[in-house]
C-alpha positions in Angstrom: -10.1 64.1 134.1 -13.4 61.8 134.0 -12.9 58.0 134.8 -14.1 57.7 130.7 -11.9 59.7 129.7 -9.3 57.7 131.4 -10.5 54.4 130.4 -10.7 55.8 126.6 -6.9 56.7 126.8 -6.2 53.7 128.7 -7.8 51.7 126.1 -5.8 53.8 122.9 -2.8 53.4 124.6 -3.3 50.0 125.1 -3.6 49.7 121.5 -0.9 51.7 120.3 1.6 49.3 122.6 -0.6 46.6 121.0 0.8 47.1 117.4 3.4 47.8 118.6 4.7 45.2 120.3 3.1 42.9 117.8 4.1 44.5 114.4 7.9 45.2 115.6 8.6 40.9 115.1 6.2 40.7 112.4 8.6 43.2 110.2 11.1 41.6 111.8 10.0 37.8 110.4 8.5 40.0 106.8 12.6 41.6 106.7 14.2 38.3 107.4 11.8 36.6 104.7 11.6 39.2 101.9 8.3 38.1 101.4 5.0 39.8 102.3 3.1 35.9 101.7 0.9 35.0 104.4 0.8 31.7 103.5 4.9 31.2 104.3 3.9 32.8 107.2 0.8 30.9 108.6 3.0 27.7 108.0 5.4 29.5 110.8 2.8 29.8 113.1 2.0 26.4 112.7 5.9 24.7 112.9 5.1 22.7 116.5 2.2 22.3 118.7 3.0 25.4 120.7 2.7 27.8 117.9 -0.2 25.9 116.7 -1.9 26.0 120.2 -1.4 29.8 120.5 -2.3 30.5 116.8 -5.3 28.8 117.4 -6.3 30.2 120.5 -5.3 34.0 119.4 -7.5 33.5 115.9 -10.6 32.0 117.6 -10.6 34.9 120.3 -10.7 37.1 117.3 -13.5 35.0 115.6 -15.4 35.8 119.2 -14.3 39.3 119.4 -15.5 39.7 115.7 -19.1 37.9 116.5 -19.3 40.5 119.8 -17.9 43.4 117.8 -20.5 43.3 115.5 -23.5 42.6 118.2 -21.8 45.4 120.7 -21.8 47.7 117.7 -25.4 47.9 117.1 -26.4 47.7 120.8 -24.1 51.1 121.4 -25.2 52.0 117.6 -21.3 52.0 116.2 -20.9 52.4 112.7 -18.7 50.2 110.8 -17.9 47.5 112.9 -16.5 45.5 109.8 -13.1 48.1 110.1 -12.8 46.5 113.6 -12.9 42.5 112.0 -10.4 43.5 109.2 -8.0 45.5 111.6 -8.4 42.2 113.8 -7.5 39.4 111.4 -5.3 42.1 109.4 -3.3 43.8 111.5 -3.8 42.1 115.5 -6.1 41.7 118.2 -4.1 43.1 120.2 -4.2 46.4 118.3 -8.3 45.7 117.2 -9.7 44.5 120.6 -8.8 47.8 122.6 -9.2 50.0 119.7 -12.9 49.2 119.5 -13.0 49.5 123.4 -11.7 53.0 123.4 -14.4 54.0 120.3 -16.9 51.9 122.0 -16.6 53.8 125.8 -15.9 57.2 123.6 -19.5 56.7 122.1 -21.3 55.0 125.3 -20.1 58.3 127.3 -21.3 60.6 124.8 -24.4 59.2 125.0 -24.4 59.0 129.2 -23.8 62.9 128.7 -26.6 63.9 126.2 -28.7 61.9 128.2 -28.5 63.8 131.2 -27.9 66.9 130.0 
């Protein structure tokens, strides 16, 4: 197997555990609540200035992921880079981030390959 081919795996599984891990409390809290509301919910993240710190830091990494996505999309000519923003802020970083890694090195070593073929 090709070190890309590794990375692109590493990088989907990385993603997979990153929903995972994320969205198993998140149905938890959405279970507990019976409520689907994000507002209820930001307001949670937001109880002490712990939560808010990490809240914080975890939405403006996805702000800068979102600015790079976009940029790192056109440079490696990606399509859609918007699904990657929405899957972000919607679903996690931790699911988006290495989800757009794994398409991104997919597309880069497609590219390496046609180029010296």
């Amino acid at each position: 197997m090709s070190k890309s081919k590794i990375l692109i795996a590493t990088y989907f599984l990385l993603s997979v555990l990153g929903l995972v891990a994320t969205w198993y409390y998140n149905f938890q809290y959405f279970a507990a609540s019976d409520s689907i509301n994000f507002v209820p919910y930001l307001k949670t993240l937001l109880v002490n200035p712990a939560t808010t710190a990490v809240t914080i830091d975890i939405y403006f990494a996805a702000l800068v992921f979102s600015v790079w996505a976009v940029q790192e999309s056109k440079r490696v000519g990606m399509r859609w880079p918007v699904i990657y923003i929405v899957l972000c802020f919607g679903v996690g970083i931790a699911f988006a981030f290495p989800l757009f890694l794994a398409i991104r090195e997919k597309i880069i070593s497609q590219t390496d390959s046609t180029n010296t073929v």
